[in-house]
C-alpha positions as CSV (number, residue, x, y, z in Angstrom):
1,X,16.1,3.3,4.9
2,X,15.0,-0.5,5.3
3,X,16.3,-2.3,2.4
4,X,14.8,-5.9,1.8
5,X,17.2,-7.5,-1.1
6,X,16.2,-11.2,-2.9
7,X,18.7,-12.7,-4.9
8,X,19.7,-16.7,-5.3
9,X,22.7,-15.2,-5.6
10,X,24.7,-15.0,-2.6
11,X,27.9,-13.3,-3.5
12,X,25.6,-10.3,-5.3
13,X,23.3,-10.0,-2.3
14,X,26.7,-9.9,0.2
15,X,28.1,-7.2,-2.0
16,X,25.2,-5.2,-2.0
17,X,23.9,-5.7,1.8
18,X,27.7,-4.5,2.4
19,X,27.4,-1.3,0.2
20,X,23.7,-0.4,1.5
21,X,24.8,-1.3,5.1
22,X,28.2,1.6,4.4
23,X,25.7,4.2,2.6
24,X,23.4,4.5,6.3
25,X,20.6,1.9,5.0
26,X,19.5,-1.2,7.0
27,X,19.7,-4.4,4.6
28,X,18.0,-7.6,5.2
29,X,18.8,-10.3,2.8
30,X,16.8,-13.3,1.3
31,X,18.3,-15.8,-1.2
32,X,14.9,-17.4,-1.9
33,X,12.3,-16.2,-3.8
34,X,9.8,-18.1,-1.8
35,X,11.2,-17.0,1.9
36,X,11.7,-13.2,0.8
37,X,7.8,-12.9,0.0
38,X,7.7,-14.5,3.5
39,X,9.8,-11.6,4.9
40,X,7.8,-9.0,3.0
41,X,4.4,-9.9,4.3
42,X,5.6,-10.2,7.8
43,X,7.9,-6.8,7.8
44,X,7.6,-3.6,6.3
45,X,10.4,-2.2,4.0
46,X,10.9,1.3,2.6
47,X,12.5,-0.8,-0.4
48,X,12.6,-3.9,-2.1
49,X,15.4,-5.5,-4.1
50,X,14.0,-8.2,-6.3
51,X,15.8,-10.3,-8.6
52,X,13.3,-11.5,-11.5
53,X,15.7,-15.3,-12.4
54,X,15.6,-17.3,-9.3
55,X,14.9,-21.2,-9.2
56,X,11.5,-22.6,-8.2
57,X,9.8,-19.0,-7.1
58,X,11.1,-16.3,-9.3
59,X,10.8,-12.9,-8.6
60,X,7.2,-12.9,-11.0
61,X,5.8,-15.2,-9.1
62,X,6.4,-13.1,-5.9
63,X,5.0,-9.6,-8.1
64,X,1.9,-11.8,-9.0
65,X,1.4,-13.2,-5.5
66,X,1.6,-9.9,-4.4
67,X,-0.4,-8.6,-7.3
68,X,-3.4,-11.3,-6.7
69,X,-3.4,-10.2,-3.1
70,X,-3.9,-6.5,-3.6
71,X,-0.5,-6.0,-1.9
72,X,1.8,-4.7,-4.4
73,X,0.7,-0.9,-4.0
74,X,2.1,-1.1,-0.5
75,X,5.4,-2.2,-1.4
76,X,8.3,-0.2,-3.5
77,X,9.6,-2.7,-5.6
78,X,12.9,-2.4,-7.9
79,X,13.2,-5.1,-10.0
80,X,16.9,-6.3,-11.1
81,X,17.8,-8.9,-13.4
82,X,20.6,-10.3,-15.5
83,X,18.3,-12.5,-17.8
84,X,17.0,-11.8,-21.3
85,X,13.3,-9.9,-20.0
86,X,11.7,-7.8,-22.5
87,X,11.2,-4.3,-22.1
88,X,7.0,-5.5,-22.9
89,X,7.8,-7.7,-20.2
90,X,9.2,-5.3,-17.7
91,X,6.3,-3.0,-18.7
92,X,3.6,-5.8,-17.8
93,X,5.5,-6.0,-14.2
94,X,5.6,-2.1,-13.4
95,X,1.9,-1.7,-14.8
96,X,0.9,-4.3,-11.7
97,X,3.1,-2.2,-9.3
98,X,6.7,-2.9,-9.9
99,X,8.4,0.6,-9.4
100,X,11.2,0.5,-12.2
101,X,13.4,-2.3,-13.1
102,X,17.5,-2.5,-13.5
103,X,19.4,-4.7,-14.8
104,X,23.1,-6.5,-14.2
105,X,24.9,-5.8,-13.6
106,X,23.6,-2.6,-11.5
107,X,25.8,0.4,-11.3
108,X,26.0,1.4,-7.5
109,X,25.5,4.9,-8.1
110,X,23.0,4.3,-10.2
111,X,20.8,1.7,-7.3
112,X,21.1,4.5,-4.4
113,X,19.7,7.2,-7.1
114,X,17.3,4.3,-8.1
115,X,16.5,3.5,-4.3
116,X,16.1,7.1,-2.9
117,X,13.8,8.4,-6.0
């Protein structure tokens, strides 16, 4: 499986990329909010690992670029995030085409099940 993963944070997306990478799947990482909606416009991925709190272009922004577009239904989009998010938040997100959200810190077992459902 092609796993795209967004995340300003580096040592999360290196453990991650590193555990995906061991279980068969093909990671490619973004750190960037901004440069990851780059990669998924230019790429297609069977997945998408999005972090929602990332400086300057958060993970919302990329949903509601997507969203505005008429892009999100072509995309399988996990949210993930450590911040204080509703649930009526999260709701908003997967009514526009988010698939399901997790949050942090993200039980592995828990992300493949997440992934391969």
């Amino acid at each position: 499986m092609k796993v795209l993963l967004i995340d300003d944070n580096e040592s999360i997306t290196e453990m991650m990329a590193k555990y995906l990478t061991g279980k068969g799947h093909e990671c490619t990482v973004s750190n960037d909010g901004r440069n990851g909606l780059t990669l998924i416009e230019q790429e297609k991925f069977n997945v998408i690992l999005l972090d929602l709190a990332m400086p300057e272009f958060t993970g919302v922004d990329v949903i509601e670029h997507l969203y505005k577009n008429g892009a999100i239904s072509k995309h399988k989009i996990i949210l993930f995030t450590a911040s204080s998010i509703t649930d009526e938040e999260i709701q908003k997100l997967i009514k526009k085409g988010a698939h399901s959200c997790l949050k942090k810190p993200i039980k592995l077992d828990v992300l493949l099940k997440t992934i391969g459902a």
